[in-house]
ZAKOL-728065 format. One line per 5 residues: their letters; for each residue x negated, z negated, y of C-alpha. Coordinates in nm, 4 decimals. Last residue first. Example, Ala and Ser with C-alpha at 12.3 -4.5 7.8 and 13.67 -1.06 7.14 Angstrom:
<sites>
sa	-1.3670 -0.7140 -0.1060; -1.2300 -0.7800 -0.4500
</sites>
This chain:
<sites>
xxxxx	-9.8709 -11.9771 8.9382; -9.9895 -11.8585 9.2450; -9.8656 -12.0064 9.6332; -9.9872 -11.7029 9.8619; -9.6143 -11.6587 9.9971
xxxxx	-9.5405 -12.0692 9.9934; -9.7617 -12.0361 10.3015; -9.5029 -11.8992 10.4920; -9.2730 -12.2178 10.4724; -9.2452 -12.2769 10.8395
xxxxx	-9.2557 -11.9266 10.9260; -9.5124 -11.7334 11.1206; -9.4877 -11.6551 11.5257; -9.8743 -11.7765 11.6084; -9.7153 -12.0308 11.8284
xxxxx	-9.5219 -12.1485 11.4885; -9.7790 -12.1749 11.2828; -10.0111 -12.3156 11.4863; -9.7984 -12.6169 11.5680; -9.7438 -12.6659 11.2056
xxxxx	-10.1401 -12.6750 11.1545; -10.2273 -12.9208 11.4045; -10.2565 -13.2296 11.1773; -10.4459 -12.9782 10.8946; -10.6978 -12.8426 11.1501
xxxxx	-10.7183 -13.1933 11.2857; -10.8502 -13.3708 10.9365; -11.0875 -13.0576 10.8943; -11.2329 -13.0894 11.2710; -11.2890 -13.4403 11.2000
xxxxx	-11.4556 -13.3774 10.8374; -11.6779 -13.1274 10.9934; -11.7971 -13.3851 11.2157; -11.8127 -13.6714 10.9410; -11.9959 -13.4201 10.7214
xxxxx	-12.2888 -13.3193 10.9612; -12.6148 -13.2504 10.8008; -12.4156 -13.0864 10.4681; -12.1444 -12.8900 10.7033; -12.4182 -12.7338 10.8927
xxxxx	-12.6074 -12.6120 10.6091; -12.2899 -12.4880 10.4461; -12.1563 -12.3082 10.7502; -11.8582 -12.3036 10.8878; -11.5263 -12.0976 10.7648
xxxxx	-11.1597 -12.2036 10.9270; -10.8873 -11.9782 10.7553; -10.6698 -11.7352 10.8751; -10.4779 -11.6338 10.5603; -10.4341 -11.2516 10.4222
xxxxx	-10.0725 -11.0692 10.4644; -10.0127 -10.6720 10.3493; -9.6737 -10.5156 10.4296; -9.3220 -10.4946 10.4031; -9.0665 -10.2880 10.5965
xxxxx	-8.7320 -10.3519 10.5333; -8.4146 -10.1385 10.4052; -8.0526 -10.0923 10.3693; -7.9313 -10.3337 10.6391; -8.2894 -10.3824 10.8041
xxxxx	-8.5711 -10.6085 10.8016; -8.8801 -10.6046 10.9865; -9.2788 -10.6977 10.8981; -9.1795 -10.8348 10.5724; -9.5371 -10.9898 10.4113
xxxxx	-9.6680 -10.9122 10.0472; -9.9765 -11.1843 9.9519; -10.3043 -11.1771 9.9603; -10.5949 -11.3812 9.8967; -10.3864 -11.5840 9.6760
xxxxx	-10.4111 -11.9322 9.6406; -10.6065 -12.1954 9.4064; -10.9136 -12.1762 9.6614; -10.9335 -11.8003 9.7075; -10.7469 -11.5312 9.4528
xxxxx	-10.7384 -11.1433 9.3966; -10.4016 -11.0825 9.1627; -10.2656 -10.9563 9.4682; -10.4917 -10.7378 9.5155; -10.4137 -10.5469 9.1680
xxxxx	-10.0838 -10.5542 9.2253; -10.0963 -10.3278 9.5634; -10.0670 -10.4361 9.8862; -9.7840 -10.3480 10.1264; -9.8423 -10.0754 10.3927
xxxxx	-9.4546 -9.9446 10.5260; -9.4415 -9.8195 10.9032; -9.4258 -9.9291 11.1830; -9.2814 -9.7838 11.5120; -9.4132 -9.6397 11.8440
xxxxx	-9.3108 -9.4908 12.1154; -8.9561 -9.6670 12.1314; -8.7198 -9.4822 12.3012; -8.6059 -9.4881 12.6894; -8.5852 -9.0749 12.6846
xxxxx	-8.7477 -9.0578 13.0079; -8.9970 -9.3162 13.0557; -9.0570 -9.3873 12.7116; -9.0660 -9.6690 12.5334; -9.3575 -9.9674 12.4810
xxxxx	-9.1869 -10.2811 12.4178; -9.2897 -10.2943 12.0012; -9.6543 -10.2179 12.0190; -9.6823 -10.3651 12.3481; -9.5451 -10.7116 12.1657
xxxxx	-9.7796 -10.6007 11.9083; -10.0727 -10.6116 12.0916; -9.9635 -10.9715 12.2410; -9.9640 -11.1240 11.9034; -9.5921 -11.2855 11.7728
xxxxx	-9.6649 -11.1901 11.3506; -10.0240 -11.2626 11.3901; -10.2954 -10.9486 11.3280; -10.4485 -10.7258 11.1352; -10.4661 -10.3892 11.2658
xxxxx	-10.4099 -10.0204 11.1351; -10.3645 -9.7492 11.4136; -10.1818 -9.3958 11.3056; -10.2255 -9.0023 11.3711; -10.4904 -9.0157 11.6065
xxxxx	-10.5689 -8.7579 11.9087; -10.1480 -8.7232 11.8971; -10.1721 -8.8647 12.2606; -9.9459 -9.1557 12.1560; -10.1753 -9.2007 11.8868
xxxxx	-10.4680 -9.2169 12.1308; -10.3554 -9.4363 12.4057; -10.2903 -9.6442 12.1175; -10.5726 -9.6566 12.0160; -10.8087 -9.7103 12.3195
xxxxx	-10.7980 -10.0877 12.3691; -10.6659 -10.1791 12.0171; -11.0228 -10.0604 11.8727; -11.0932 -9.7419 11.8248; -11.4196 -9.6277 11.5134
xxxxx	-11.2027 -9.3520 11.3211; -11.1492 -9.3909 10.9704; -11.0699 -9.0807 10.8350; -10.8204 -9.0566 10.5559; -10.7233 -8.7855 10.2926
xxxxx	-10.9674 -8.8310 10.0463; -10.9986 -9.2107 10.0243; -10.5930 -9.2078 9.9745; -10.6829 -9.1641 9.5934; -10.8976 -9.4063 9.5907
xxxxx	-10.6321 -9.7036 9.5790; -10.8181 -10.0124 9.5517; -11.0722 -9.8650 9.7769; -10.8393 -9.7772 9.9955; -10.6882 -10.1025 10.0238
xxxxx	-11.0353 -10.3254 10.0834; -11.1048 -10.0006 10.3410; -10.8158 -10.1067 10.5252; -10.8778 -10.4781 10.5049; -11.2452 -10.4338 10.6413
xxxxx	-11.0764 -10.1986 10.9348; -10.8321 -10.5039 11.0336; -11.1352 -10.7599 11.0065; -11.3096 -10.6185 11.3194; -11.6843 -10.6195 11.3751
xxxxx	-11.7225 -10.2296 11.3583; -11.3378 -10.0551 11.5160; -11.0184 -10.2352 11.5182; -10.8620 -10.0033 11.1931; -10.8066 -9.6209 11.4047
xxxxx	-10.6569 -9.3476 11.1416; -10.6946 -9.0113 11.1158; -10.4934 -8.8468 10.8459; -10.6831 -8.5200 10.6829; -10.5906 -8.1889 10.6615
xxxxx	-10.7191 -7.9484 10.5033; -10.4161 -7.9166 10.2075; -10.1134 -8.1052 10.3966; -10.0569 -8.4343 10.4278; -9.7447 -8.5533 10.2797
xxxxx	-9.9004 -8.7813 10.0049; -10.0695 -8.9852 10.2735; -9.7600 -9.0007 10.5165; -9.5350 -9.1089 10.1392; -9.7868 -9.3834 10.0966
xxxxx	-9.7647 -9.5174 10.4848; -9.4009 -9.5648 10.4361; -9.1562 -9.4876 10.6599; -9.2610 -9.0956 10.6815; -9.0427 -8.8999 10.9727
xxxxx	-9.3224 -9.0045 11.2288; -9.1031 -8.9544 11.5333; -9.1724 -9.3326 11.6689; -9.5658 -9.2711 11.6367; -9.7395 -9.4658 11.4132
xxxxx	-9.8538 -9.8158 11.3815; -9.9534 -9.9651 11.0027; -9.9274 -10.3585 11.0684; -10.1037 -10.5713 10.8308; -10.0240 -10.9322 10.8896
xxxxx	-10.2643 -11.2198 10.9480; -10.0793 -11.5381 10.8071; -10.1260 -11.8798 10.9819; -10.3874 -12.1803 10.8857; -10.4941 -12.2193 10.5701
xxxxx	-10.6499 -12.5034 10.4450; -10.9363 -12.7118 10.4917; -11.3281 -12.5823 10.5777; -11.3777 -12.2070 10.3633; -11.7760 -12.2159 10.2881
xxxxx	-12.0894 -12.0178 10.4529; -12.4335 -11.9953 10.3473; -12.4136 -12.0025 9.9503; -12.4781 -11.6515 9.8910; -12.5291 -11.4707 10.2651
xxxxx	-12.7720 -11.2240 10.2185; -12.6658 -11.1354 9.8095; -12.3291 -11.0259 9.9591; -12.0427 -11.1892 9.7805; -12.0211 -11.4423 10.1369
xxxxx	-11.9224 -11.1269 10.3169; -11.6321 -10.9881 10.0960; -11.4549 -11.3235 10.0538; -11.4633 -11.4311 10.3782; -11.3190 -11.1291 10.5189
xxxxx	-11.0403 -11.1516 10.2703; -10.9661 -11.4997 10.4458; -10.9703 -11.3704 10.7569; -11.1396 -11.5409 11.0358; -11.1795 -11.8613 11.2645
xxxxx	-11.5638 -11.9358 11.2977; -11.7995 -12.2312 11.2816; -12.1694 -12.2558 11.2649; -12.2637 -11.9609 11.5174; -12.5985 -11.7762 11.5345
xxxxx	-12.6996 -11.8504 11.1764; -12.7158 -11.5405 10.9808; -12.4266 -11.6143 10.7955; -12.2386 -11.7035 11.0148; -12.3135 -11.4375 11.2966
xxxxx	-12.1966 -11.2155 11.0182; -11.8715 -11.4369 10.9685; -11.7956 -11.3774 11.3136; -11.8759 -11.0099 11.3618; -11.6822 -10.9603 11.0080
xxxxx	-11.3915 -11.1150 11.1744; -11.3566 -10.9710 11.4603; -11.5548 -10.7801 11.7893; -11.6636 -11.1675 11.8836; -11.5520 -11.4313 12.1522
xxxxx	-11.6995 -11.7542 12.1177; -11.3865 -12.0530 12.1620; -11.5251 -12.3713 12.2409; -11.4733 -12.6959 12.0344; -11.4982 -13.0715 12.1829
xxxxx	-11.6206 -13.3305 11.9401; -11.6085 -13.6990 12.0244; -11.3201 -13.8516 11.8685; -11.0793 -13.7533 12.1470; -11.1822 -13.4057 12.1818
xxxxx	-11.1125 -13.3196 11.7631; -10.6636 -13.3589 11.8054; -10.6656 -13.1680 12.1048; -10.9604 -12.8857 11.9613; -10.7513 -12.8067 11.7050
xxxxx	-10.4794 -12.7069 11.9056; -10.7375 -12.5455 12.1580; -10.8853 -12.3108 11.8634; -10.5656 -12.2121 11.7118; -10.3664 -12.0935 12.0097
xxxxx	-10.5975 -11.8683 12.2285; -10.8847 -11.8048 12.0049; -10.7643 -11.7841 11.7025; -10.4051 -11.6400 11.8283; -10.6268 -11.3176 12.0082
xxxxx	-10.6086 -11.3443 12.3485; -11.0273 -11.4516 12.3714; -11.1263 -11.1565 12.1236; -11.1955 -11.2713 11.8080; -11.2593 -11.6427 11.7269
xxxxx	-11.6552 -11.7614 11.6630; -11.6230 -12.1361 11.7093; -11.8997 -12.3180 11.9552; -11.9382 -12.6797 11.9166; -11.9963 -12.9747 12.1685
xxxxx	-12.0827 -13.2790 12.0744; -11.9373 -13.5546 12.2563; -12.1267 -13.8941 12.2575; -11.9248 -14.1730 12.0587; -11.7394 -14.4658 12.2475
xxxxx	-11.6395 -14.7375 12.0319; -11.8518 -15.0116 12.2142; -11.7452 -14.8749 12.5568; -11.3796 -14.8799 12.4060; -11.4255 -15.2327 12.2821
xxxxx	-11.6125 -15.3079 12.6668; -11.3301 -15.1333 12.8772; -11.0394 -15.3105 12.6228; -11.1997 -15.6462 12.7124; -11.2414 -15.5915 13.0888
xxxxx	-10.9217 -15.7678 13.2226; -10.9797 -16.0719 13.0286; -11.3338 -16.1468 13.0499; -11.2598 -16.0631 13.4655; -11.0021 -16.3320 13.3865
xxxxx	-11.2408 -16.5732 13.2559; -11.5462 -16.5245 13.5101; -11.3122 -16.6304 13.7755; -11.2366 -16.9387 13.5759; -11.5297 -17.0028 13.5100
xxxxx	-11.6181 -16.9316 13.8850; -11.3460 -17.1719 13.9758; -11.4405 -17.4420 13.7515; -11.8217 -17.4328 13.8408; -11.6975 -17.3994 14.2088
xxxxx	-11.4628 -17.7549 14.1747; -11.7628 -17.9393 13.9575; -11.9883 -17.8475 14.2774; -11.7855 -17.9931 14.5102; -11.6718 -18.2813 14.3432
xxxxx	-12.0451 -18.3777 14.2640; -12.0767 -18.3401 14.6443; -11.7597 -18.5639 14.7775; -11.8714 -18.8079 14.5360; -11.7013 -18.8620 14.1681
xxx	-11.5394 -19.2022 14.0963; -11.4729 -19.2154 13.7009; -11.1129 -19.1592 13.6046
</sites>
């Protein structure tokens, strides 16, 4: 080995140790710089959901939302009055994404205003379920045999969510199919905050919403006795859709299907079911396919754990599955 001087033997010993140095810190920040390299700026986006306890804003939203936050797009629930508020601010561009009924869907985007604006995103998500409420001492089980029961004058008054809500869209979808009920029903403008306190008033004779199978409302729905007697207030009663809806179709699946509210030894009650579904707007989903294909990729990775915090059955979508 060459003779190196006490300077040149110096400086070669801090060139080695600062390349050295210089090394590790290469080391130690090489996952820091890929991820910096990766790293996408996070758009935030606003989806239209119902009221805030509702499952599409409480459960289907945030699940979605874990799977979308990592890859750069964070979603926000927007309260509205319902479905039709959502899909109307849709339509008329206030919101680009919204949870809401499938039937709701169908009706809006058929008007001439909003043609071509809005499009289903992905597949379905959890079943909405009809749910006819009437008082406990109702002696009708089925919401047919209350309608045919009601006496010459009279007329059944029944609450469906109110404007903005998808439950009082589905109830007019099913009288209209059966216009024979359109005679003897009043729709009267309540949502869930004041109906009940209504029918078990007697000011209404029965509350129509569409909700999840496991939804707060009908956990009060279902808890709520009396004081004295310690009975059940309220019950449900029979609403299943007729054939002609069910031949009504979206995507390759049925818009509606026949759902069993609660089974009994001799008996069940059955009503009518309609998909959530994810809806965002065409414009939007033209300028910004990767995003919308992000938030389609982690609707369908989240959808069993929707499901089943929503309360619906593994299988349930087998029910809207058409020849």
């Amino acid at each position: 080995m060459p003779f190196m001087s006490r300077t040149t033997a110096a400086v070669f010993l801090l060139t080695l140790g600062l390349a050295l140095t210089a090394g590790q810190a290469w080391a130690e920040s090489l996952s820091e710089r890929r991820a910096a390299k990766e790293k996408v700026e996070t758009v935030e986006v606003e989806v239209a959901c119902g009221k805030l306890d509702k499952e599409n804003c409480a459960i289907v939203v945030p699940e979605i939302n874990s799977k979308t936050v990592s890859q750069g797009v964070r979603l926000k629930p927007l309260e509205s009055k319902g479905s039709v508020e959502s899909l109307n601010g849709l339509c008329d561009g206030d919101v680009v994404v919204a949870v809401v009924q499938a039937d709701v869907l169908v009706e809006r985007v058929n008007k001439p205003d909003c043609t071509g604006n809005v499009v289903m995103l992905g597949a379905p998500l959890y079943p909405y379920e009809g749910f006819m409420v009437v008082r406990s001492e109702t002696r009708e089980g089925k919401f047919s045999d209350m309608v045919e029961n009601v006496k010459a004058g009279n007329v059944l008054r029944v609450a469906a969510g109110g404007s903005g809500s998808g439950g009082e869209l589905t109830l007019r979808t099913i009288l209209a199919n059966t216009p024979e009920w359109k005679q003897v029903i009043d729709i009267q403008p309540d949502g869930s905050a004041t109906a009940l306190n209504k029918l078990r008033d007697r000011q209404l004779d029965a509350f129509f919403v569409m909700d999840g199978p496991q939804s707060p409302l009908l956990q009060e729905v279902r808890e709520t006795v009396d004081p004295k007697t310690k009975q059940r207030i309220f019950k449900f009663v029979d609403i299943r859709p007729t054939g002609k809806l069910l031949e009504l179709s979206l995507a390759g699946r049925g818009l509606y299907a026949t759902a069993t509210l609660e089974s009994g030894w001799f008996s069940s009650i059955k009503s009518i079911s309609t998909p959530a579904i994810i809806a965002i707007q065409n414009d939007f989903y033209s300028k910004h396919p990767a995003l919308a294909a992000k938030v389609r990729q982690a609707a369908e990775d989240a959808s069993a754990a929707i499901a089943a915090k929503a309360g619906a059955r593994p299988d349930w979508r087998q029910d809207f599955e058409r020849p």
